[in-house]
N, C-alpha and C positions, 0 to 999 in steps of 0.2 A: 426390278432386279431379274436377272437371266440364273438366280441358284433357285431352287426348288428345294421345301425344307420337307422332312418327311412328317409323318402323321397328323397332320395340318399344323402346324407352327408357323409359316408363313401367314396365314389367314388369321390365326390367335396373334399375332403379335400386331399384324396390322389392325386389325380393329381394335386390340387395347389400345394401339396410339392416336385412332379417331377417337376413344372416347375419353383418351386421355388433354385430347385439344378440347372438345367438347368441354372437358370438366374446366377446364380455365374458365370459361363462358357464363359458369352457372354457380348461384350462392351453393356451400353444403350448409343442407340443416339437418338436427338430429330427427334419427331414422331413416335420411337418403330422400325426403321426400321434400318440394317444395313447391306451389302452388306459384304460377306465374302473373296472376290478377284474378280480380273476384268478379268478374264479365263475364256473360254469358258467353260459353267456347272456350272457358275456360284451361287450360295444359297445366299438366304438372311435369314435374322434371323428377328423374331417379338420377341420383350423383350417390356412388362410391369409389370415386377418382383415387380419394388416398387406399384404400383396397388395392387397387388395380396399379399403382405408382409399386405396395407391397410384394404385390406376387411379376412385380420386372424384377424387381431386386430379388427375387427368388431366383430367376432364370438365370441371373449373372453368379450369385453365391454356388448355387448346386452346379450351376452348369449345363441342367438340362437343355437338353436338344439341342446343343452347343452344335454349329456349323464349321468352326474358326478358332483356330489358335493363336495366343498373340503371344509369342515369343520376345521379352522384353530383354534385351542385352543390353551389359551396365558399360560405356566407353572406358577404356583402361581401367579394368576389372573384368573380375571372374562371374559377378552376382548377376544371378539369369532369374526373370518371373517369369511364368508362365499362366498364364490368365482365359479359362474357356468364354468365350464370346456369342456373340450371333450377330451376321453379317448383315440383316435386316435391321438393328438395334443401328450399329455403328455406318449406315449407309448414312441412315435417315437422318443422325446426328449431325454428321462432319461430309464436308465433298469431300475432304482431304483421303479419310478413310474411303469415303464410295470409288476416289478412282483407287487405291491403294486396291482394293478386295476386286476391282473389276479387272486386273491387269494378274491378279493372281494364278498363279498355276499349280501353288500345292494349298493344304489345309492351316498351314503352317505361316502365319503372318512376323517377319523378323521384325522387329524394332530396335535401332541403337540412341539410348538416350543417358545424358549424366546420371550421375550416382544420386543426384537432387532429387532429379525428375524421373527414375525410377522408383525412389523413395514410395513416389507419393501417386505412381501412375494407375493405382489399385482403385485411389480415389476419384481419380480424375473418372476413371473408366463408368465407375460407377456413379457420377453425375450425370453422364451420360444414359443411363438408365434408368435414375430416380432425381433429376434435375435439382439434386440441394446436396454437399457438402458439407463437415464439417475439418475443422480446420485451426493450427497454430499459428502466428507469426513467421516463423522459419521457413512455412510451408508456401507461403502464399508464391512467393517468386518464381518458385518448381512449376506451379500451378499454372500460374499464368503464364510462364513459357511453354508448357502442353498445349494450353487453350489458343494460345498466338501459330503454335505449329500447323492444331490438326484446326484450324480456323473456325472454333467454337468462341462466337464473337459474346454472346450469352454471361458466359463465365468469365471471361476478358472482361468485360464491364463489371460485371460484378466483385472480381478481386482487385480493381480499381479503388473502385469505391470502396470496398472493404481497408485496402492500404490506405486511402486518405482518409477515413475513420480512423482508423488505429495506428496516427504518428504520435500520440503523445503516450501509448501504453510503453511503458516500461517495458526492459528486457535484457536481459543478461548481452552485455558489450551494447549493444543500443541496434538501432535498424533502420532509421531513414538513410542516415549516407548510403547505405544497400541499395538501398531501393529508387533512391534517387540515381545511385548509379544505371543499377536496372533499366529505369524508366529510360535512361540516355542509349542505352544500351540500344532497346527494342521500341525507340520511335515513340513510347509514350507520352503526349505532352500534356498530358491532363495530368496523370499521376506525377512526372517532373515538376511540373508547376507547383503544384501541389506541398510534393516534398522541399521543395526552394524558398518556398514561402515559409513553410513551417521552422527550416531551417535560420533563416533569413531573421523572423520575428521572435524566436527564441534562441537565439545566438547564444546569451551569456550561460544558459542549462548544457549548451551543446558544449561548448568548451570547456565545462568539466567533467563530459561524460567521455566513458572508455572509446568513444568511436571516434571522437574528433581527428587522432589521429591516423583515421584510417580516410580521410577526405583529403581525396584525388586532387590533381595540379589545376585540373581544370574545374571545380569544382571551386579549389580556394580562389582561383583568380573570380571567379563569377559573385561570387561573396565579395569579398573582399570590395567591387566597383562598388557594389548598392551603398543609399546612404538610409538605407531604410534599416538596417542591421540592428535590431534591440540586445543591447552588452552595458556590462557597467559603467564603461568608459571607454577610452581608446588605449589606454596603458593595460585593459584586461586584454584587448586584443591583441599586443604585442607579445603578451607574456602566453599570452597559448598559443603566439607561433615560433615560440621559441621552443617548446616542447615540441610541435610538428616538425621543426626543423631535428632536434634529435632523432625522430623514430623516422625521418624519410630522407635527411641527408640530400637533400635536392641539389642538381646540377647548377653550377655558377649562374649560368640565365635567369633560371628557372630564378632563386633563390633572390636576385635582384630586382626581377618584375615582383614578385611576391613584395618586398620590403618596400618598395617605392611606392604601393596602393595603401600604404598606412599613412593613416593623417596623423604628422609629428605637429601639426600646429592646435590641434585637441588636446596634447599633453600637456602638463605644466612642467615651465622649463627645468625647477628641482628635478623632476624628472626625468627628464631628456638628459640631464647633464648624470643622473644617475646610471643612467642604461648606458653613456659614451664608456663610462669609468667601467660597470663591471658587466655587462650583456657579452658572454661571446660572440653571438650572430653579431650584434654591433659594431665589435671590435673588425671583425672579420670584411663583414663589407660595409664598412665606414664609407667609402671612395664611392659605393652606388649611390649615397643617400645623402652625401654630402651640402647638395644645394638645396635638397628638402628641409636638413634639420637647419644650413643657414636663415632660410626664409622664415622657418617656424619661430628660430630665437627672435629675428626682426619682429615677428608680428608681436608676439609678448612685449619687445620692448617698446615701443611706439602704438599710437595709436590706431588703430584699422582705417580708418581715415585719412590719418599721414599714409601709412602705408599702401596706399592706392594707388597713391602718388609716382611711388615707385617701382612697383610690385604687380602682376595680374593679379588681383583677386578672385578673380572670376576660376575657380580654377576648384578640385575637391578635397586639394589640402587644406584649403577653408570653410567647408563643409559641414559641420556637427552631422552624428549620426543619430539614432534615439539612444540616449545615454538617459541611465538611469539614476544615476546620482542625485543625490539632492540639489545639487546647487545646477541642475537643470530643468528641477519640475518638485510635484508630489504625488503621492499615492492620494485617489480620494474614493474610499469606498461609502456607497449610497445604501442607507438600509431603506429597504420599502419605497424604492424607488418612483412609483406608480404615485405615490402619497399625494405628492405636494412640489412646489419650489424646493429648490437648495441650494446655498450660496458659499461658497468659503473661501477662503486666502492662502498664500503663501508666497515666498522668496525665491528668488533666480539670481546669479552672479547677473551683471549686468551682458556681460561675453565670456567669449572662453580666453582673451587675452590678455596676458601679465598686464597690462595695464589698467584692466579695469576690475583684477582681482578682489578689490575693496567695494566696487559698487554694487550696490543692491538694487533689485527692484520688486514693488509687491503688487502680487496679481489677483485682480477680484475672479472668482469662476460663480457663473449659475449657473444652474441646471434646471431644467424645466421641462417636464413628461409632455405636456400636453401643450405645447405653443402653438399660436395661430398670428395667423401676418394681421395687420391692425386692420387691414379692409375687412377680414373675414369674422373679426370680434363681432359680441354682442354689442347694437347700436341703444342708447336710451333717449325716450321721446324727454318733453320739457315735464310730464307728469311725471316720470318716472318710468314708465312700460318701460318693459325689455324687448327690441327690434330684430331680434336677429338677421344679418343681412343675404341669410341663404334657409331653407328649410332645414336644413341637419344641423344651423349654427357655425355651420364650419369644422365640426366633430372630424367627418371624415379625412379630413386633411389635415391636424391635427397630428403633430410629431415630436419627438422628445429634440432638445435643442441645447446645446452647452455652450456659452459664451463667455470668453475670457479678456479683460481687459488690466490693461496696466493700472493700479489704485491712482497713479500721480506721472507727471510728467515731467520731463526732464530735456536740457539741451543735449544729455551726453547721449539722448535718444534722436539725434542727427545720422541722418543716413544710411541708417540701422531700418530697416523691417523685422520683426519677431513672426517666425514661422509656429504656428501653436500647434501642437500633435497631440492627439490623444487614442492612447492603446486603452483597447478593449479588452480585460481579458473573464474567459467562461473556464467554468473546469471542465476537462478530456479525460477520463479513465483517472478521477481524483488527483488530477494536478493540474494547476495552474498557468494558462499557456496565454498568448495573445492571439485572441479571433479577428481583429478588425483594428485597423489605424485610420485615420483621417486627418486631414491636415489640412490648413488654409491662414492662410498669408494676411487677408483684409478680415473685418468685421459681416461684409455681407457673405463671405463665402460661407460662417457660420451656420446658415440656414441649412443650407446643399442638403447630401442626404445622411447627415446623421442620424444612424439607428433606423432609418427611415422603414418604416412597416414592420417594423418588430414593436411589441404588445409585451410591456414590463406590466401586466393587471397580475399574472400571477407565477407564482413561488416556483413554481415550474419550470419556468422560462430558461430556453436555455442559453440565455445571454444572462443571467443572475447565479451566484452563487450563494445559496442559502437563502434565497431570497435580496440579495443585497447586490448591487452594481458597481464591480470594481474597474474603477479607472484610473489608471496612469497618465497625468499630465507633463508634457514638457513644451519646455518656450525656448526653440536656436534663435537666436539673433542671427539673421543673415542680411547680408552688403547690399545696397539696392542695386549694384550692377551682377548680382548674382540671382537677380528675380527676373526671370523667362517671361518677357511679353506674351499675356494669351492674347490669343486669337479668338 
């Protein structure tokens, strides 16, 4: 740097921050002292990093030897901070700031920032000098708009990762739509992803939280395409965009792309005939949606089969999405997962269409912590001995495996593939969310990587709740002309 600080501060501050890299480097043990091996030439090391982290945070509190003012001006408002500094501190930090302070001509650094990110520019400042923050939900956005400006890449990652840890905490009006916004905002695709998914897989929580309707045009169309969307049904989705339609009044366009990504052939036709009668969005644009709800009543009445015949099926209004209903799955929580085998049953509507409202079908599920493919089994001679056919047994590849099959078979099961899905869900900040989906069409895909390197041995885990592994099973019946040839 071309400033010269007076009474050596310059020289004090740079070697606190050589020896504050240094301290990254080296264990603290009590006392400061630590012996680097018991070899002859032995070195020891003196670490009081966090001392030396204390008295930076001194020079920003007091101010002393302050070189640099940083004038924080609030954009439409009055509210001015003023923050003593050292031009040495915030070089070394940010280039942003080093050309900021090299181009400078008075002591005097102005800054214009929102009323957000003034809020909280005390702390930003001060991470800069003692590298950790502490921090609310509200706060993180401000935050990470600071750190995106003055290109402190450090604390960008880290209030990243901070927001996708903390999308399931509670909060007065809610905060992913925020921050999802956010993230679209300023190029985030980790943290969008992030939030889209969570949003995506807890749908039916989000729809009756205070924020749903503050989720943006582009936001619902992007929802709305997935069929991965975890909700009660497709009539919960209709009916909380009827409520987004009250509080955003959307333009005719707008409002007709919106209603034509709902699958009316998911609904049961009472239904559908319920929403014509008394739904005002219904009423209103009947005329956009008109060939979706004809198609939908056809598929109810005939069979998916017949209706092939005549109809694309191939198409998303035939689609199931994970619906949670009973009559498309069950809940099956695992105590002590790690134990043993486990096996149990339940029923599915045969489809989602009026015609096959009456058919049942029942589904075996195992579960198995520890499966291995039959080559990797233990082999036995004609005495008995046990062979193992690799030295570990096959232990190390050894992974939990869930497989679901229809109890019995049926003609009405022509044509038909059952797509089997199963959510994972862990608890987030004491509520229950979904971690992880998987899904597979055949029997062999079963294997794939379910759970794959996750360790249900103990209570801890954080794919178990209380020790116990809750899964959410569902079976869509989908059209074989609706199964995407892999490659």
């Amino acid at each position: 740097m071309a400033y010269l600080l007076g009474n050596g501060l310059l020289e004090y501050i740079y070697l606190l921050f050589l020896l504050l890299a240094a301290g990254s480097h080296v264990q603290l043990v009590h006392g400061g002292l630590r012996a680097e091996g018991l070899v002859e030439g032995t070195t020891e090391v003196i670490s009081h990093s966090q001392g030396l982290v204390a008295r930076l945070e001194g020079l920003l509190v007091l101010g002393n030897n302050s070189d640099i003012s940083l004038r924080v001006e609030t954009v439409d408002a009055d509210e001015v901070k003023v923050i003593q500094a050292h031009t040495l501190v915030l070089s070394l930090q940010s280039r942003v700031f080093e050309e900021m302070l090299r181009n400078r001509n008075r002591s005097t650094l102005v800054l214009r920032e929102t009323a957000e990110c003034t809020a909280v520019f005390e702390k930003f400042i001060r991470y800069l000098y003692c590298g950790e923050l502490t921090l609310q939900l509200d706060q993180a956005t401000p935050l990470h708009r600071l750190a995106a400006k003055y290109g402190i890449s450090s604390l960008q990652q880290g209030l990243t990762q901070y927001m996708s840890q903390n999308l399931a905490t509670d909060s007065l009006g809610g905060h992913v739509v925020g921050w999802y916004q956010y993230a679209v905002s300023v190029g985030d695709t980790a943290l969008r992803d992030n939030c889209l998914q969570f949003l995506s897989w807890n749908l039916s929580s989000v729809l009756q939280s205070e924020e749903w309707p503050s989720v943006s045009v582009d936001l619902l169309m992007t929802l709305l395409q997935r069929s991965d969307l975890v909700l009660k049904n497709e009539l919960e989705l209709f009916e909380a965009l009827e409520i987004w339609f009250t509080q955003n009044d959307p333009d005719t366009l707008t409002a007709e792309n919106v209603l034509r990504l709902v699958r009316y052939a998911m609904i049961p036709p009472c239904e559908l005939f319920r929403l014509q009668q008394q739904s005002p969005i219904m009423t209103r644009y009947h005329e956009s949606v008109r060939d979706l709800l004809y198609m939908s009543y056809q598929f109810h009445s005939a069979s998916p089969l017949h209706l092939a015949k005549f109809f694309d099926v191939n198409c998303s209004l035939f689609v199931p999405r994970n619906y949670l209903s009973s009559m498309w799955g069950s809940q099956w929580v695992i105590s002590n997962p790690a134990r043993d085998d486990r096996s149990t049953n339940f029923q599915t509507q045969l489809g989602p269409s009026g015609s096959d409202s009456s058919k049942r079908v029942t589904w075996n599920a195992l579960f198995s912590p520890r499966w291995l493919p039959l080559s990797m089994r233990p082999m036995y001679t004609e005495q008995g001995a046990m062979q193992p056919p690799r030295p570990d047994g096959g232990i190390s590849i050894a992974r939990p495996r869930i497989i679901i099959t229809p109890a019995t078979s049926s003609a009405d099961f022509a044509g038909v593939s059952f797509q089997k899905t199963v959510l994972i869900l862990t608890k987030q900040k004491n509520k229950l969310v979904v971690r992880h989906i998987f899904s597979f069409h055949q029997s062999t895909e079963e294997v794939g990587d379910f759970l794959a390197g996750v360790d249900l041995q103990y209570r801890t885990s954080e794919y178990l709740v209380d020790g116990s592994l809750y899964l959410q099973i569902i079976v869509k019946p989908i059209y074989q002309t609706l199964i995407a040839t892999k490659k």
